[in-house]
C-alpha angles and dihedrals in degrees: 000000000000111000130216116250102211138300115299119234121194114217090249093061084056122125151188111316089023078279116136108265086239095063090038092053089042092057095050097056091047085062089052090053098039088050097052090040100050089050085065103032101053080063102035087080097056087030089066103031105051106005094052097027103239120146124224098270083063086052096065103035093062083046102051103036093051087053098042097053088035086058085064089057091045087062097047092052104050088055093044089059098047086047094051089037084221127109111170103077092046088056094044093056094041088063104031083058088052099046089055098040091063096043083060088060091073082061102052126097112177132042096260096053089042086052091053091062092038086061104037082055098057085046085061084052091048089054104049100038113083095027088051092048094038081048098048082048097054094045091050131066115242091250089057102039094099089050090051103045087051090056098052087044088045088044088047092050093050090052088055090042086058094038098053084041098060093037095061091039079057092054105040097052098021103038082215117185127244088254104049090047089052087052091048094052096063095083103064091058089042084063091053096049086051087050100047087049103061097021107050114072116201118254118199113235108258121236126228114234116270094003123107120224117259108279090189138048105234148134099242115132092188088114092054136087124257091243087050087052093041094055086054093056092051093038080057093049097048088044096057084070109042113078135181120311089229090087095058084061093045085053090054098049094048101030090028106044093224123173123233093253092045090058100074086045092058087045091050096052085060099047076050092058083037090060091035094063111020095081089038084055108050088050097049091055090042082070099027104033130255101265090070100046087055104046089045086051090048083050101061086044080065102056106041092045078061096050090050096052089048105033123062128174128076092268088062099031083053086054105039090053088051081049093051096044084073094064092073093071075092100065105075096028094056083054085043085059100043087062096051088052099053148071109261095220077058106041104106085050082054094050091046096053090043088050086049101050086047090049102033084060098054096072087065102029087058100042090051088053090042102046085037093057090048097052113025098008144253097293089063095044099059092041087069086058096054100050088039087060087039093057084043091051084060097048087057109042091045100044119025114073113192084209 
């Protein structure tokens, strides 16, 4: 079976940064969402804990539930797209659901209805994912793929910078509601719709040589190859442990005494190490490989989940989020790697399959934290995390071969 190296992209579809207009739209449109989104999600966490009166346990289960069934839709999505061999409409609905579903936060007045657009919003997510990443795959050339997924994921962490930012400078000179901030947090969204609308042009999924395109949507991994099986496993493995960030917001409010308009500043000093390192990242595994650059990346996570079961205070709890900011070098690499391992004609179908096994796991992983903190304790709970992403270090250094 002869494989497809990577999108092609003619000189006059360049952009900005000799990246394919498509990428570099794409990128941009991820800033305005992830602006809108991170001024809502910094303060989900304290509006459902203590304005509408939920406890943690509430908390992940909203979490968890919203990413688990959105992960359903993630799959179909990335097949669908494969089936169809068009990209672009699924990623515009996907966003256009979650922009609405967060305005309707600033309507909401008790946990269950909260819960509702929480979870409206992660079905928009479902829907983009796979056929955005399957998208930013087929506009970029292979030797390029690691660069181009760390600029989408830097893109997407300025956008949050910006986001938390203004959130907490609302705050701070307005004394703005939750509400009103959620309201307000709908235009920026609005703008990248708009954008991705006019500036991304659709790319038919290309076809391997001799393979047919899926003809059904289904979980089979009979047409991958065994690397690509075994980094699910590990990615599984390292997601059960890995629950929502929420909870490290909920630490530093309760360990770290943080006030509510400090939280979206603390939020925003992560999404600042996040930029920072997401294009580095994706670089650095385009010339050592991406396994490296992922277990090195694992290997930070562990470290900073066991500083948060063991350090409390707002020095430690500044630090340990800067410390933690260095673990998403793996995001775009580990997509990076998804694409090297599979067949380009199946490659929304893959995506789809790799976004399902990170989100399916969410469900349990943040009701276990959640149920764990309510009952033992925070330190215990994050300990969990940490062994969970050590077994899943192993996994991955012993099974999966680059080549």
């Amino acid at each position: 079976m002869k494989r497809d190296s990577g999108g092609e992209c003619d000189a006059e579809d360049r952009g900005i940064f000799g990246l394919s207009r498509n990428v570099f739209v794409l990128g941009l449109v991820s800033f305005f969402n992830d602006l809108s989104s991170e001024m809502v999600y910094p303060l989900f966490p304290t509006f459902i804990t203590e304005f509408l009166g939920a406890g943690a346990w509430f908390l992940g289960l909203v979490e968890g539930l919203a990413d688990s069934i959105a992960s359903l839709l993630n799959l179909f999505s990335g097949w669908f797209s494969d089936h169809i061999r068009r990209r672009k409409s699924l990623v515009v609905g996907g966003y256009t659901l979650s922009g609405i579903s967060r305005g309707c936060l600033a309507l909401v007045n008790t946990p269950w209805q909260a819960a509702a657009a929480w979870f409206c919003n992660r079905v928009g997510k479902g829907v983009r994912t796979a056929p955005r990443d399957a998208l930013i795959a087929d506009s970029c050339d292979a030797a390029e793929r690691g660069r181009a997924y760390g600029y989408h994921r830097s893109m997407d962490h300025t956008g949050a910078l910006f986001g938390a930012a203004a959130a907490s400078i609302l705050i701070t000179a307005f004394s703005l509601s939750y509400q009103s901030l959620f309201a307000i947090a709908f235009i920026p969204i609005a703008l990248g719709i708009i954008l991705l609308l006019v500036g991304v042009k659709e790319k038919s999924a290309p076809r391997c040589e001799g393979e047919p395109a899926a003809e059904r949507i289904s979980l089979s991994l009979k047409p991958y190859d065994r690397r690509f099986k075994w980094l699910l496993l590990a990615v599984f493995v390292f997601t059960m442990g890995n629950s929502s960030d929420a909870f490290l917001l909920l630490r530093a409010r309760q360990g770290g005494g943080f006030s509510l308009a400090l939280l979206p500043a603390l939020w925003g000093v992560l999404h600042v190490v996040k930029a920072a390192v997401s294009i580095q990242g994706g670089i650095l595994s385009d010339r050592l490989g991406r396994k490296k650059v992922v277990l090195g990346g694992w290997a930070i996570y562990v470290l900073a989940y066991t500083g948060f079961a063991f350090l409390v205070g707002p020095g430690w709890i500044w630090i340990l989020f800067v410390v933690y900011g260095f673990y998403f070098m793996t995001d775009a690499v580990l997509k990076a790697f998804v694409a090297d391992l599979v067949p380009a004609n199946l490659r929304g179908r893959a995506f789809g399959i790799f976004n399902f096994t990170i989100s399916v796991t969410v469900l349990p992983a943040s009701l276990l934290m959640g149920l764990l903190w309510d009952t033992v304790g925070p330190g215990y709970a994050f300990l969990v995390g940490a062994v969970l992403a050590l077994a899943a270090m192993v996994i991955l250094a012993v099974a999966v071969k680059e080549s």
